[in-house]
C-alpha positions as CSV (number, residue, x, y, z in Angstrom):
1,X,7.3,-28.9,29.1
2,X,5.3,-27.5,25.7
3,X,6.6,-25.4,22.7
4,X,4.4,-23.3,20.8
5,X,6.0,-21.8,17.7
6,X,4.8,-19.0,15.0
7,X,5.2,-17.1,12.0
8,X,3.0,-14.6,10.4
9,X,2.3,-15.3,6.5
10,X,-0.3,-12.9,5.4
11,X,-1.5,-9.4,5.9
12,X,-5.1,-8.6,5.6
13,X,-4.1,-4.9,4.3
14,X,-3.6,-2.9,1.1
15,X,-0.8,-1.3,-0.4
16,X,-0.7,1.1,-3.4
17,X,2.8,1.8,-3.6
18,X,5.6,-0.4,-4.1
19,X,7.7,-0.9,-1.3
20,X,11.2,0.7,-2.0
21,X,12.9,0.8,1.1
22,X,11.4,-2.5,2.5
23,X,13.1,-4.4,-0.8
24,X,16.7,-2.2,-0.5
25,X,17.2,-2.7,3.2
26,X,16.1,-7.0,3.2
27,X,18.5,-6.7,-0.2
28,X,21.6,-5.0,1.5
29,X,21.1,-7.9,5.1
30,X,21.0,-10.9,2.4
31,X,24.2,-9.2,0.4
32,X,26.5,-8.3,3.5
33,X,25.4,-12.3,5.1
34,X,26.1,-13.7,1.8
35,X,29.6,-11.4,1.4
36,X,30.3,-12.0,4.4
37,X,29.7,-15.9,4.7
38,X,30.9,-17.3,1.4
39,X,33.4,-14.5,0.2
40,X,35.0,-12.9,3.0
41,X,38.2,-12.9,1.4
42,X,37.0,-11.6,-2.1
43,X,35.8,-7.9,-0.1
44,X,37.9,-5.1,1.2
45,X,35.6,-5.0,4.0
46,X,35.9,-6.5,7.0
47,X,32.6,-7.1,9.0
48,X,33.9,-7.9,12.0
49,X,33.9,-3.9,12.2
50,X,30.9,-3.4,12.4
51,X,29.4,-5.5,15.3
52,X,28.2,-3.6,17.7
53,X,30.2,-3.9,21.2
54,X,28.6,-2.3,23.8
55,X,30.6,-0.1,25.8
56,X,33.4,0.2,22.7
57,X,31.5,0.6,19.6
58,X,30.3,3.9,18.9
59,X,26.6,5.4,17.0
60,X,28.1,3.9,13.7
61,X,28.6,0.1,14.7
62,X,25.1,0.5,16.4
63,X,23.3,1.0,13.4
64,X,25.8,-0.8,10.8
65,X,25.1,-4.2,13.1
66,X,21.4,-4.1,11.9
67,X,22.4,-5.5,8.6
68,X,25.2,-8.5,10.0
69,X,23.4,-11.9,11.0
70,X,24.8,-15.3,12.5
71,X,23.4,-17.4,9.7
72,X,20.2,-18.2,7.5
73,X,18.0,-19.0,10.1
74,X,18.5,-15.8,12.2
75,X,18.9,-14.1,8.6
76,X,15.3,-15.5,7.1
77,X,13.4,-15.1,10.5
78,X,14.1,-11.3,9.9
79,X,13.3,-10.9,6.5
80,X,10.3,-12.4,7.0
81,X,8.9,-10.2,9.5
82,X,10.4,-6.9,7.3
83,X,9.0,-7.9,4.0
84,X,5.8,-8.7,5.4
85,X,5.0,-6.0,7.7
86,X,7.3,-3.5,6.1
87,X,5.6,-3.7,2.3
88,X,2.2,-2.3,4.2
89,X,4.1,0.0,6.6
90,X,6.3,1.9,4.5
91,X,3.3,2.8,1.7
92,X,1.5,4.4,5.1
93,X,5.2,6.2,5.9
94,X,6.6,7.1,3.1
95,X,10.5,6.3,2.5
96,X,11.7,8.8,4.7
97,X,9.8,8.2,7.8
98,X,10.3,4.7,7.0
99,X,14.4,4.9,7.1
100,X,14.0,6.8,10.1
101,X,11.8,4.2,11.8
102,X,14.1,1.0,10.6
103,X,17.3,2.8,11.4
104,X,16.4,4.3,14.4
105,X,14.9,1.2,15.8
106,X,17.7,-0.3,15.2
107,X,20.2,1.7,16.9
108,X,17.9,2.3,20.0
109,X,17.5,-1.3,20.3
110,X,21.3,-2.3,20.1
111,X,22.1,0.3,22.7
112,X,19.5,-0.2,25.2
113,X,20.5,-3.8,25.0
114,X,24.1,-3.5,25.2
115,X,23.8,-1.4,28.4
116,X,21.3,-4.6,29.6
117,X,24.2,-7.0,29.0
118,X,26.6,-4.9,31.0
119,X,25.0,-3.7,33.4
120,X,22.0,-6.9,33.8
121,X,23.8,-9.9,32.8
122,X,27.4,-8.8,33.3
123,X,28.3,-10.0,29.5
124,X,30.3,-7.9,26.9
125,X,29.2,-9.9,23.8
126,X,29.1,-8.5,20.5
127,X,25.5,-7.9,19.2
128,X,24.5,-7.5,15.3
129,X,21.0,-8.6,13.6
130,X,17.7,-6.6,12.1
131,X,16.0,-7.7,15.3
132,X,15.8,-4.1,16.4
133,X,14.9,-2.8,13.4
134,X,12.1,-5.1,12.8
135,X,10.5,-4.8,16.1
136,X,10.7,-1.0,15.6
137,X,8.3,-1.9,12.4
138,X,6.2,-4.0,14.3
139,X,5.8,-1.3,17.0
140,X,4.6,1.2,14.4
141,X,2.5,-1.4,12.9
142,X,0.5,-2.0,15.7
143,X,-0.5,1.8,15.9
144,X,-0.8,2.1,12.5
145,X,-2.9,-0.6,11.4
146,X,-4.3,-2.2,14.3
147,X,-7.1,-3.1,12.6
148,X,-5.6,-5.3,10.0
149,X,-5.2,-8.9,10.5
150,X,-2.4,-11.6,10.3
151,X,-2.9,-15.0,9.6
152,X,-0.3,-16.7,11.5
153,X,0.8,-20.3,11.0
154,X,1.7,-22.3,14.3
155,X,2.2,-25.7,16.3
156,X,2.2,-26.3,19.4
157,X,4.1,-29.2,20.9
158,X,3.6,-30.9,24.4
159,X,5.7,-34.3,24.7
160,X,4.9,-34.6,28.3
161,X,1.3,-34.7,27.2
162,X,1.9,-36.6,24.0
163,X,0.4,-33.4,22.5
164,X,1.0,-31.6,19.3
165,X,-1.1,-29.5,16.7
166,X,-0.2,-27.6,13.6
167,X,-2.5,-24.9,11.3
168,X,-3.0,-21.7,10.3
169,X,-5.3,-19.0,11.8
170,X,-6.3,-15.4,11.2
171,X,-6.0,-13.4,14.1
172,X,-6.3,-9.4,15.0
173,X,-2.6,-7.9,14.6
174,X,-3.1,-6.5,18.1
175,X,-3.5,-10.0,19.3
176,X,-0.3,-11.4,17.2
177,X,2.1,-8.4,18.2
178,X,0.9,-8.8,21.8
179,X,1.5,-12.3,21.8
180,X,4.7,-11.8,20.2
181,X,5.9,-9.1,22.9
182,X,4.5,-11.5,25.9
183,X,7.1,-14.1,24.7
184,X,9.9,-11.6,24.3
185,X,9.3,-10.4,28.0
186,X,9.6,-13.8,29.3
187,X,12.2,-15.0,27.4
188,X,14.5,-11.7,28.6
189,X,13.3,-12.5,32.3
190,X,14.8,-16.2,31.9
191,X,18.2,-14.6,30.5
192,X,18.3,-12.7,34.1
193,X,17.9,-16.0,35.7
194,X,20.6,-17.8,33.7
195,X,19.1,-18.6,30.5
196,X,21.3,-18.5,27.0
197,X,21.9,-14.9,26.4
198,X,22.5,-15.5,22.5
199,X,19.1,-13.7,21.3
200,X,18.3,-9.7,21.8
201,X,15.3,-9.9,23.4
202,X,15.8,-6.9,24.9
203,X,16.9,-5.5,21.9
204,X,13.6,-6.6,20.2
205,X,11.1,-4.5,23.0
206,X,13.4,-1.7,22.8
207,X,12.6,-1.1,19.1
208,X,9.1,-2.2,19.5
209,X,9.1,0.6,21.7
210,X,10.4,3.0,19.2
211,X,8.0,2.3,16.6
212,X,5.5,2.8,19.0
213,X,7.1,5.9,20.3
214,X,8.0,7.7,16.5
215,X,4.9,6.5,14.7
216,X,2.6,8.0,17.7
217,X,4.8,11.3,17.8
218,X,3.9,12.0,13.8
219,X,0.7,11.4,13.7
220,X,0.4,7.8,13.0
221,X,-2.6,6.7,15.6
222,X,-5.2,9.2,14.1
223,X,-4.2,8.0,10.6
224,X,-4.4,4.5,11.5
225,X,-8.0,5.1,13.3
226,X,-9.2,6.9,10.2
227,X,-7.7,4.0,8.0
228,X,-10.0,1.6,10.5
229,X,-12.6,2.9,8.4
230,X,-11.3,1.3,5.7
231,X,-10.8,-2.0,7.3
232,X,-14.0,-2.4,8.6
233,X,-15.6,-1.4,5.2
234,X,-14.0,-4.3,4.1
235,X,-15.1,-6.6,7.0
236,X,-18.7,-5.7,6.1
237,X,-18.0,-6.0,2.2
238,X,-16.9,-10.0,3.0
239,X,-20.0,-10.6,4.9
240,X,-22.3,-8.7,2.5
241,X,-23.6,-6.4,4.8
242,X,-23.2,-3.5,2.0
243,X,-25.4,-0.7,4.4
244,X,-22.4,-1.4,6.9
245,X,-19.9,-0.5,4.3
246,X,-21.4,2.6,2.8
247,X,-21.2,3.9,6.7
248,X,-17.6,3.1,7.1
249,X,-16.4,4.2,3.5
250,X,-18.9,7.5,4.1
251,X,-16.4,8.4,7.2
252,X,-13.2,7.5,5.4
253,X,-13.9,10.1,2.7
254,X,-15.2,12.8,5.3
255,X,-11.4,12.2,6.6
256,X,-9.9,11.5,2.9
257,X,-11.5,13.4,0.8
258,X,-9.3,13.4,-1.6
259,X,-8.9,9.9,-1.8
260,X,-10.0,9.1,-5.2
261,X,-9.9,5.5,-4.7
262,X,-11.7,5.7,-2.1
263,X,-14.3,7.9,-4.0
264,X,-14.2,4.5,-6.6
265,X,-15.0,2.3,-3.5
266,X,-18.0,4.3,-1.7
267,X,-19.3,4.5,-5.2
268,X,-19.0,0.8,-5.8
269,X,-21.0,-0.3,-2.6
270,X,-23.6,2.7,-3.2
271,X,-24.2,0.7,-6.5
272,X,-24.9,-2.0,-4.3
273,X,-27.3,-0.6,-1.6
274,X,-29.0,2.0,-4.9
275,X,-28.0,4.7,-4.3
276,X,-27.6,5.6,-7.9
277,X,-27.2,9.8,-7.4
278,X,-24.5,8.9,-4.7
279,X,-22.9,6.2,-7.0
280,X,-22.8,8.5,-9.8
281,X,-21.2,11.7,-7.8
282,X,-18.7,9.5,-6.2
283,X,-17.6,8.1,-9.2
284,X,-17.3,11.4,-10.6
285,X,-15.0,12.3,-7.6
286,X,-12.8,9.7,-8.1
287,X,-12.2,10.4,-11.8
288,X,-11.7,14.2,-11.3
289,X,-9.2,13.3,-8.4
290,X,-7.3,10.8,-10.0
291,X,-7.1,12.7,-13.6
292,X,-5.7,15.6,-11.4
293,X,-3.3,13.9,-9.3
294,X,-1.6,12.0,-12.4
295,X,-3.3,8.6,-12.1
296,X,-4.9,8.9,-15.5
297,X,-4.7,5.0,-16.1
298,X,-7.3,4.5,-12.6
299,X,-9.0,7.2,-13.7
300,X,-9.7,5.4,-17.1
301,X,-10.3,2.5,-15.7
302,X,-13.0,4.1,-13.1
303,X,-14.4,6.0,-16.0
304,X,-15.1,3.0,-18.1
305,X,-16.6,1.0,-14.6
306,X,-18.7,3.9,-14.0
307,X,-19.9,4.0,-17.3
308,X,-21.1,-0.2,-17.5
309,X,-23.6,0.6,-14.5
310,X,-24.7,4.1,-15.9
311,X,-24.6,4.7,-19.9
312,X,-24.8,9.0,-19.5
313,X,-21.7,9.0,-17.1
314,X,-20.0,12.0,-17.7
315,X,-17.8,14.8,-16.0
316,X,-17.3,17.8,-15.9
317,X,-16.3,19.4,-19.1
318,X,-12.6,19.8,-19.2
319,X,-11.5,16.5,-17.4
320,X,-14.1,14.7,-19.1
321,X,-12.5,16.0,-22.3
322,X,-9.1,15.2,-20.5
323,X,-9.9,12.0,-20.1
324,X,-11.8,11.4,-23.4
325,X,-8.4,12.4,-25.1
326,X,-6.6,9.9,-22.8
327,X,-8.9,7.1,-23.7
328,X,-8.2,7.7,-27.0
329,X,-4.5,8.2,-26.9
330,X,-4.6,4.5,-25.4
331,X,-6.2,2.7,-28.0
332,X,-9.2,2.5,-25.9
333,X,-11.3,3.2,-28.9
334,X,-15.0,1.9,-27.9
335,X,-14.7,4.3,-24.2
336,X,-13.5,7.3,-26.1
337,X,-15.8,7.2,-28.6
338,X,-18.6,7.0,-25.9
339,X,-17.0,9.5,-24.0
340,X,-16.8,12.5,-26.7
341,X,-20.0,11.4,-28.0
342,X,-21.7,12.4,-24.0
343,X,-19.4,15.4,-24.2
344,X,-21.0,16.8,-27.3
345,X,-24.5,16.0,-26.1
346,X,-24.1,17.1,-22.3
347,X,-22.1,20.7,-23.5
348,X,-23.4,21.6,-26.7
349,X,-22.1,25.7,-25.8
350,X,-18.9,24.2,-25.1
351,X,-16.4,25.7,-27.3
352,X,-14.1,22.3,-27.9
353,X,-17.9,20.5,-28.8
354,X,-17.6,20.9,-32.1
355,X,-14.2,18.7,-31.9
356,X,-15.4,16.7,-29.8
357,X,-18.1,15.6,-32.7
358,X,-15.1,15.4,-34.9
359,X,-13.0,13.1,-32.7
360,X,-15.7,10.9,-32.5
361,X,-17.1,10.9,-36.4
362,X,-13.0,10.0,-36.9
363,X,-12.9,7.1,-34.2
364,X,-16.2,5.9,-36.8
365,X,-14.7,6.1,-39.6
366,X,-11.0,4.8,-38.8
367,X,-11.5,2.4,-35.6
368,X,-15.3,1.1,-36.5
369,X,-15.6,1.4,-40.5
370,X,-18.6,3.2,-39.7
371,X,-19.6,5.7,-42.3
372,X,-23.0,6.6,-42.0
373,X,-22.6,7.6,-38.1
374,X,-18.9,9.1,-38.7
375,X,-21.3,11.5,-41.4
376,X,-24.2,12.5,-39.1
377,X,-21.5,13.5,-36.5
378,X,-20.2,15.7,-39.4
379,X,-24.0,16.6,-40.0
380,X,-24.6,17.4,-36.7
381,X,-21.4,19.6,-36.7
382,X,-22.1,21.7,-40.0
383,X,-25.8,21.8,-38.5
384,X,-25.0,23.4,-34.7
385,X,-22.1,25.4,-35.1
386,X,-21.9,26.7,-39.1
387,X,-20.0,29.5,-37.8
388,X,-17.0,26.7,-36.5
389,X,-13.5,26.7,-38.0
390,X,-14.1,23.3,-38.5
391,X,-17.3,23.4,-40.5
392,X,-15.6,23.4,-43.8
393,X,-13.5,20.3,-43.5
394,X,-16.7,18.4,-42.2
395,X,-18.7,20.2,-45.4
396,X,-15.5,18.0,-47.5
397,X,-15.9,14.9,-45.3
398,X,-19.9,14.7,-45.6
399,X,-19.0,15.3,-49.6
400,X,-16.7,12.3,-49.9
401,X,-18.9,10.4,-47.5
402,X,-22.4,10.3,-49.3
């Protein structure tokens, strides 16, 4: 006789989104148990309505059931498993394909299990849970980020053998999740020969199945094997193997390449191995991409990381002027100074340089209390462009200057 126990409690995996769905759907199982448990009377609902009887219940009750649980334990066991692999799925998914998979999942599961009690084990019983709907996001997990891995914690008990052990362990998700369905199998086969019939484990490889089956059917293996890339950039990165990394994060953006976070990253490790022009390009990427797509904090931020490792950084003219009036709009006085200083040196036939030199002789003057450089921008001004609109008020500056 042994037991051996688990429960995942870490992702190795990034999100950049936060997870909407994920948080809503574990929000509406703990209302409806706690409703449902400790004020049945204070509701007009009555959730005896919406368990799921197989061969009564309808398409509603099949889905509704997802969100009804027995008590905490059955309640927590599958939160846990939706808030950890769901924050990590659903930023790869997107809400709707997301809702599709958890709903779905669960209705597949709580029908192909309802026809296994009637027409397997002979039983009518009532089912209701997230157990469906969770193993449907496990399925698509494993497809779409089988490279990531889960640190499980565990013990493993043997009385016969006076035996037991406890401890935590990173392992590959495809090794957890096939783990996981191994135990699920068995436990099913022992409810054919007798055994409790009070968990879905049929229920739980039905949706697994699903996810499998929906995440595959849009497109979800080739994402997840170009997301590998990413994965095993990072692998390299914690064993400081920064050649390895470049390769990896080289393929991602031949995939992504309009990832500018992953522009920032390839840059970052090309800083590392010297490659200075590629550093430079790359980071240039990644703040043209990220200005453009609305992510003008990152791009700030990559702007200013770009420039500590090279002093000239700049862009091209108009997001680098973009960005320069962003910097300054933010109170990021020191950066936007810098970066309308390079502007006016790197495009002096620009048309906005001569404001440019005016922005920064006013960041000088008001931010720094510098006079003497805010006046040989204004110098600089009167001298390159006298036929500007602007030379006359830099004429008056220089005046009260001196």
């Amino acid at each position: 006789m042994y037991f051996f126990y688990y429960v995942p409690v870490g992702i190795d995996a990034e999100r950049r989104r936060f997870p909407v769905l994920t948080v809503c759907f574990s929000l509406v199982c703990l209302l409806v148990f706690l409703l449902n448990k400790y004020f049945r009377g204070a509701t007009a609902f009555d959730f005896t309505n919406f368990i799921y009887f197989p061969g009564y219940s309808g398409w509603r009750e099949a889905v509704a059931a997802a969100f009804l649980h027995f008590g905490w334990v059955h309640l927590i066991g599958n939160l846990v498993y939706l808030l950890l692999f769901g924050v990590y799925l659903e930023d790869r998914l997107g809400p709707f394909l997301f809702a599709l998979l958890f709903l779905g999942s669960a209705f597949v599961g709580n029908v192909v299990q309802g026809a296994y009690n009637i027409h397997v084990l002979a039983i009518g019983s009532g089912i209701i849970g997230a157990s469906g709907a969770v193993s449907g996001v496990l399925g698509a997990f494993l497809v779409r980020l089988y490279r990531a891995r889960v640190r499980i914690a565990y013990w493993v008990f043997m009385p016969l053998l006076a035996y037991t052990r406890a401890g935590r362990v990173e392992v590959p998700v495809v090794f957890a999740l096939a783990l996981w369905v191994l135990l699920q199998v068995s436990r099913s086969l022992l409810q054919f020969e007798g055994a409790s019939a009070n968990v879905a484990h049929v229920t739980h490889l039905a949706g697994f199945a699903f996810g499998i089956v929906l995440v595959v059917a849009t497109g979800g293996f080739r994402a997840g094997r170009i997301e590998s890339h990413w994965m095993k950039a990072r692998g390299y990165l914690r064993r400081g193997e920064a050649f390895g990394a470049q390769d990896e994060l080289s393929r991602f953006v031949a995939h992504r390449p309009d990832d500018g976070e992953a522009h920032a990253a390839l840059a970052r490790v090309m800083v590392q191995t010297g490659d200075h022009v590629g550093a430079m390009a790359n980071y240039m990427k990644a703040c043209e991409l990220l200005l453009r797509q609305g992510h003008r904090g990152r791009a700030e931020d990559v702007y200013q990381e770009a420039l500590r490792g090279f002093p000239d950084f700049t862009l091209s003219p108009e997001p680098h002027l973009e960005l320069a009036f962003g910097l300054e709009r933010n109170l990021k006085h020191d950066a936007a100074l810098t970066a309308y200083a390079l502007f006016a040196r790197r495009n002096p036939r620009h048309q906005e340089a001569p404001f440019a030199l005016l922005r920064a002789a006013n960041l000088h003057l008001r931010e720094r209390g510098e006079a003497t450089a805010a006046r040989q921008c204004y110098e600089v001004l009167i001298e390159r462009y006298p036929e500007d609109a602007w030379v006359d008020f830099a004429r008056e500056q220089v005046r009260l200057l001196a």
